[in-house]
Structure formats: structure tokens, C-alpha cells
Backbone as CSV, one residue per row, in Angstrom:
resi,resn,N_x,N_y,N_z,CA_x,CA_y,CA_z,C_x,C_y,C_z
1,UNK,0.830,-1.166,0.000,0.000,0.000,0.000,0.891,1.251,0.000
2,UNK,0.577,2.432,-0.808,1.271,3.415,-0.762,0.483,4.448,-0.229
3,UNK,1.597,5.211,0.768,0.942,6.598,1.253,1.416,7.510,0.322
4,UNK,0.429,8.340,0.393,0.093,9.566,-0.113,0.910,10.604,0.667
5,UNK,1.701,11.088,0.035,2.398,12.270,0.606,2.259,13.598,0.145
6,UNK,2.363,15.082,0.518,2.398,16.257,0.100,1.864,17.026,0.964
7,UNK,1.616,18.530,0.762,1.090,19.055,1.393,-0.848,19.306,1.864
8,UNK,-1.649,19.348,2.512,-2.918,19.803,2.402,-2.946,21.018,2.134
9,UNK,-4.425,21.234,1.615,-4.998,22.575,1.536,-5.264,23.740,2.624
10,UNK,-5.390,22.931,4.115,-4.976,23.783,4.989,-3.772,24.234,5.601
11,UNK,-2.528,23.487,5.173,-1.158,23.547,5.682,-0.843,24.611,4.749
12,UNK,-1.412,24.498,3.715,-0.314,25.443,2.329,-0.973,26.747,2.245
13,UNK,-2.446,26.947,3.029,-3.250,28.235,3.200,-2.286,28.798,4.212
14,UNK,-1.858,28.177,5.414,-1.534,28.707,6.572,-0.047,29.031,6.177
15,UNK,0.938,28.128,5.953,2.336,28.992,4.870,1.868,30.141,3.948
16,UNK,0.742,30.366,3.280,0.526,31.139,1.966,0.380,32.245,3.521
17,UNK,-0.505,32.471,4.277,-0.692,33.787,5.036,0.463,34.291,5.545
18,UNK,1.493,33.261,5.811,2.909,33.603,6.930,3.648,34.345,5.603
19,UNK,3.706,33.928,4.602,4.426,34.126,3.608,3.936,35.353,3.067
20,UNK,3.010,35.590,2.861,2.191,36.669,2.467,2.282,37.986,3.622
21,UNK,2.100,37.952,5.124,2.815,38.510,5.858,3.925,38.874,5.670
22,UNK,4.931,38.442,5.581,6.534,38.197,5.609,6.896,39.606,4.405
23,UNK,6.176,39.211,3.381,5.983,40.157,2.133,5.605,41.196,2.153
24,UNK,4.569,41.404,2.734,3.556,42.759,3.247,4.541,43.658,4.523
25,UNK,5.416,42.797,5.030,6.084,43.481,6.053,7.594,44.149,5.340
26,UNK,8.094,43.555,4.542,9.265,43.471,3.699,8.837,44.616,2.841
27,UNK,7.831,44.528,2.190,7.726,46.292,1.100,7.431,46.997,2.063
28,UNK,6.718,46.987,3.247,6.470,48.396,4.156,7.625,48.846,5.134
29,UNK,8.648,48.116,5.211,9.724,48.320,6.170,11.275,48.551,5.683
30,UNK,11.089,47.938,4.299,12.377,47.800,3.169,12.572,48.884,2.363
31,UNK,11.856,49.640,2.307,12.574,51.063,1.648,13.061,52.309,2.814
32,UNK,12.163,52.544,3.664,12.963,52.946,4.748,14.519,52.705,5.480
33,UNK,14.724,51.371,5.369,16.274,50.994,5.288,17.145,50.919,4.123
34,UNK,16.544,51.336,2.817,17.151,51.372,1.515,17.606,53.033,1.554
35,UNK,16.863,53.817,2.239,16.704,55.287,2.348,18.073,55.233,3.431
36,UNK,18.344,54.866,4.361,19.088,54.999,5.343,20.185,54.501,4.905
37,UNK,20.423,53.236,4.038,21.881,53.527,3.512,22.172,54.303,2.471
38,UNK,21.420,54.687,1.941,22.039,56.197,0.979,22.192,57.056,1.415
39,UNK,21.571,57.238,2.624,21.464,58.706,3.722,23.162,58.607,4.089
40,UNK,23.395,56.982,4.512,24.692,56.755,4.957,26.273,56.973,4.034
41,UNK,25.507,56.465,2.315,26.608,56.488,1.704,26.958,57.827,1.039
42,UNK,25.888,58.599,1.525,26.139,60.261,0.877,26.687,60.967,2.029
43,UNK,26.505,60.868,3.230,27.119,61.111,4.564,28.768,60.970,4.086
44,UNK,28.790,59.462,3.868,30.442,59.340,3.791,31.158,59.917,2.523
45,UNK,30.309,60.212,1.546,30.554,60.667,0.111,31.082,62.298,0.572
46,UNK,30.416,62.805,1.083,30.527,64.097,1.768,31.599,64.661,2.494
47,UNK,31.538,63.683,3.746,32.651,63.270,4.749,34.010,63.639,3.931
48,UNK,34.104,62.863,2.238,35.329,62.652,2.084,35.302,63.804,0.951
49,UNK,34.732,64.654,0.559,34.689,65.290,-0.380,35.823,66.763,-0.006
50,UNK,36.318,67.255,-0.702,37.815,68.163,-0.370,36.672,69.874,-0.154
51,UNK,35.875,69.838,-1.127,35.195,70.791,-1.066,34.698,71.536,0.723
52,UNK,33.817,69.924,0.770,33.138,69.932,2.049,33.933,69.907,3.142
53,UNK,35.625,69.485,3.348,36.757,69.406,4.133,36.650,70.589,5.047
54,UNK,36.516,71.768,4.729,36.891,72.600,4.857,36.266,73.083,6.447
55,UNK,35.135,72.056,6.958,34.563,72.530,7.681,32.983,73.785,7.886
56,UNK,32.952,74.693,6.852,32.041,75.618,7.045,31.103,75.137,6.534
57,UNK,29.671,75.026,7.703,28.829,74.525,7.573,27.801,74.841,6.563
58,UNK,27.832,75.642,6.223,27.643,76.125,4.697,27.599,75.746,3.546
59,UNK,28.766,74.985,3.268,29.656,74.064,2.613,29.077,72.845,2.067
60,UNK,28.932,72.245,3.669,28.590,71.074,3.862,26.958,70.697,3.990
61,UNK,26.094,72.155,4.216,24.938,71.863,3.568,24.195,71.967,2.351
62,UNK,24.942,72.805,1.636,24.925,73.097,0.310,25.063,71.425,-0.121
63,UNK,25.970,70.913,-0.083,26.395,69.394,-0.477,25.463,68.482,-0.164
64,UNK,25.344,68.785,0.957,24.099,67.794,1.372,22.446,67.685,0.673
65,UNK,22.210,69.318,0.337,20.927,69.789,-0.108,20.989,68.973,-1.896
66,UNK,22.002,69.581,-2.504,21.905,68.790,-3.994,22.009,67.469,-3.573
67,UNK,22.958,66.435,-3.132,22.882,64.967,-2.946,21.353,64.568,-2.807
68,UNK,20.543,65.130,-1.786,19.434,64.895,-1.366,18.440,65.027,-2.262
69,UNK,18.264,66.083,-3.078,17.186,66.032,-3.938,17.925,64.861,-5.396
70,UNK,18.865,64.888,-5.706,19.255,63.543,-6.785,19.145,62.477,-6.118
71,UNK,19.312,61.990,-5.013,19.221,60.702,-4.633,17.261,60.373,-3.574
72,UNK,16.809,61.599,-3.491,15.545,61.498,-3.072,15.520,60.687,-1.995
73,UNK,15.963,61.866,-0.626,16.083,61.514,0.724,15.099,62.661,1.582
74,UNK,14.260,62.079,1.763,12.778,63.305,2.511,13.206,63.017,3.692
75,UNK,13.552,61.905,4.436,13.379,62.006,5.948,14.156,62.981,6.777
76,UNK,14.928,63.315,6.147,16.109,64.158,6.794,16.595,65.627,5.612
77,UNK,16.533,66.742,6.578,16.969,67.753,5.340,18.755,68.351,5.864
78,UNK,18.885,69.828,5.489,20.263,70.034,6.028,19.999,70.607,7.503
79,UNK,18.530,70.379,7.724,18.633,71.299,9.529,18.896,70.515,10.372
80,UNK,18.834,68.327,9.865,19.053,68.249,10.779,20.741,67.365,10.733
81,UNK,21.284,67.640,10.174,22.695,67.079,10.206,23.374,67.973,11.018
82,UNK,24.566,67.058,12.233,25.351,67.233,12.654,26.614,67.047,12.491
83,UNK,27.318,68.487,12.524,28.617,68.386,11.749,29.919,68.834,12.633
84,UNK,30.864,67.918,13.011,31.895,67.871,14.142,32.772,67.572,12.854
85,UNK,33.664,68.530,13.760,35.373,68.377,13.120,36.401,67.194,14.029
86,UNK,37.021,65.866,13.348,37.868,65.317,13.850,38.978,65.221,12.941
87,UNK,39.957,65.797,13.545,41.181,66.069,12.881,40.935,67.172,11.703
88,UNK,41.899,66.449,10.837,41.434,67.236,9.492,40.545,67.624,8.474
89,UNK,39.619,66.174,8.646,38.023,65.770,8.333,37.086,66.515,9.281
90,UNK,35.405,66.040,8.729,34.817,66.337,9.001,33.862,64.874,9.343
91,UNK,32.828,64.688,10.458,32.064,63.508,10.886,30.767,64.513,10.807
92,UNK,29.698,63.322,9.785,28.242,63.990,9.452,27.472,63.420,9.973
93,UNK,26.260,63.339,10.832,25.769,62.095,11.495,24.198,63.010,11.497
94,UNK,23.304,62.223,11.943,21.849,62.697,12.220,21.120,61.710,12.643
95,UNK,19.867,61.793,13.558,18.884,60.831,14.135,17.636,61.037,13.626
96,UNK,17.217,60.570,13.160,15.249,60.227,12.852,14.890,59.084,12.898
97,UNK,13.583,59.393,12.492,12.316,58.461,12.898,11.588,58.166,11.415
98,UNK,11.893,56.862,11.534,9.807,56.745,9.896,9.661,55.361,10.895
99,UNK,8.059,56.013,10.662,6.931,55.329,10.940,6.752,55.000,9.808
100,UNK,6.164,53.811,9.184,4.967,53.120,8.465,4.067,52.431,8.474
101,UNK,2.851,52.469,8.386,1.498,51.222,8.883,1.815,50.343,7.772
102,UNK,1.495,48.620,8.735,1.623,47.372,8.131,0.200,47.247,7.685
103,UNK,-0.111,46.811,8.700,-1.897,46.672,9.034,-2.661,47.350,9.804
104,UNK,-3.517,47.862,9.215,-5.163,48.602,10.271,-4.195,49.536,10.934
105,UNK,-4.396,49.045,12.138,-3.521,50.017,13.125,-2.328,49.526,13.615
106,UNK,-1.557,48.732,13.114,-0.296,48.209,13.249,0.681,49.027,12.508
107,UNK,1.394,49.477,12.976,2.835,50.564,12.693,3.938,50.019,13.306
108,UNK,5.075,50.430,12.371,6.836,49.930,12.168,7.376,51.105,12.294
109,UNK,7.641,51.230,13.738,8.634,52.797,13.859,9.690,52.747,13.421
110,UNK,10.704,53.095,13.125,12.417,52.954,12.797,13.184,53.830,13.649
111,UNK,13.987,54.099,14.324,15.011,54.558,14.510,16.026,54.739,13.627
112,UNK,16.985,55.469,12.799,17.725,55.558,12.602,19.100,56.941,13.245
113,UNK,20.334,56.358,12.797,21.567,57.053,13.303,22.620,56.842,12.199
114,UNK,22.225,57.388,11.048,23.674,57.058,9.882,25.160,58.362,10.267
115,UNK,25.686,57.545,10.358,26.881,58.631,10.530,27.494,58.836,9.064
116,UNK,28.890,59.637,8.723,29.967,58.938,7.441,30.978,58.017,8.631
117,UNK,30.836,58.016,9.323,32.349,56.836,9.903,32.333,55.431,9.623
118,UNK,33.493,55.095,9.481,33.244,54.026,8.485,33.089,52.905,9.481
């Protein structure tokens, strides 16, 4: 006698919802961290730029303001970057927040902290 093996129709509903979750959470939470490493790799782009070296914050928001509108970074503008001199360089860093709703009333806060240090 042979058994019948595979999945049921209720096992593969209940994977299809987890999976389907998993997905629904992944596009609502995955561009917000796609945003934060460009936030990061224009930070360090900056960081190392001879222009922006110079220290005057001026400088360095001017740089920041064009990067931002070509690479299309809303969460953060030039008011809120922080700009410390170490050594001869310059360290660019900033803190925010995105929220996004998953479900109904279910929301994905973020924290972020991109510095340029490597």
C-alpha cells in the first residue's frame, strides 16, 4: 500500500498567510532601510569630499541639499545634520524616525543614526 504524501490545503493556506505577511512586512519596512543607507553612503561621500573638508557649515549643507534632492532623501533635510570636526576631516551624522502602517492600526517605527564613519 502506498501513502500519499504532500502538502494539504490547509497547511499550504496557513504557509501562503505567513508568507504573504513576511511580504507585506518586507515592502512596508524595506525602503525605509534602503533610504538609510544612501542617507549613509552620501554622509560618507561628503565626509570625504575636499570641497566639504573645509569645515564651514555652509559648505557642507549646500552638499548635502543637492545629494538629497538627486538621490531622493525626505526624511532628513540640512537642519538636521550634525557636523563635528575630527582632525582634518569632518564627521556627518543625524537621528530620525519613519513610521509606516503594516496593518489597520499596526505601525513599524524605525530609529535611525547614519553617521559617514566608516
Amino acid at each position: 500500500m502506498h501513502r500519499q504524501r504532500g502538502v494539504t490545503l490547509s497547511g499550504f493556506l496557513m504557509v501562503a498567510v505567513v508568507l504573504i505577511f513576511v511580504a507585506l512586512l518586507g515592502f512596508r519596512i524595506g525602503p525605509p532601510y534602503v533610504e538609510y543607507l544612501t542617507i549613509k553612503k552620501q554622509f560618507q561621500a561628503i565626509a570625504s569630499d575636499p570641497a566639504a573638508r573645509s569645515g564651514q557649515r555652509r559648505d557642507v549643507e549646500d552638499a548635502f541639499s543637492k545629494r538629497a534632492m538627486i538621490e531622493d532623501m525626505p526624511s532628513i533635510t540640512y537642519k538636521d545634520l550634525v557636523i563635528a570636526k575630527e582632525g582634518d576631516g569632518i564627521v556627518l551624522s543625524a537621528e530620525y524616525t519613519v513610521c509606516r502602517p503594516v496593518v489597520a492600526n499596526i505601525r513599524a517605527c524605525m530609529d535611525f543614526s547614519p553617521t559617514s564613519r566608516r
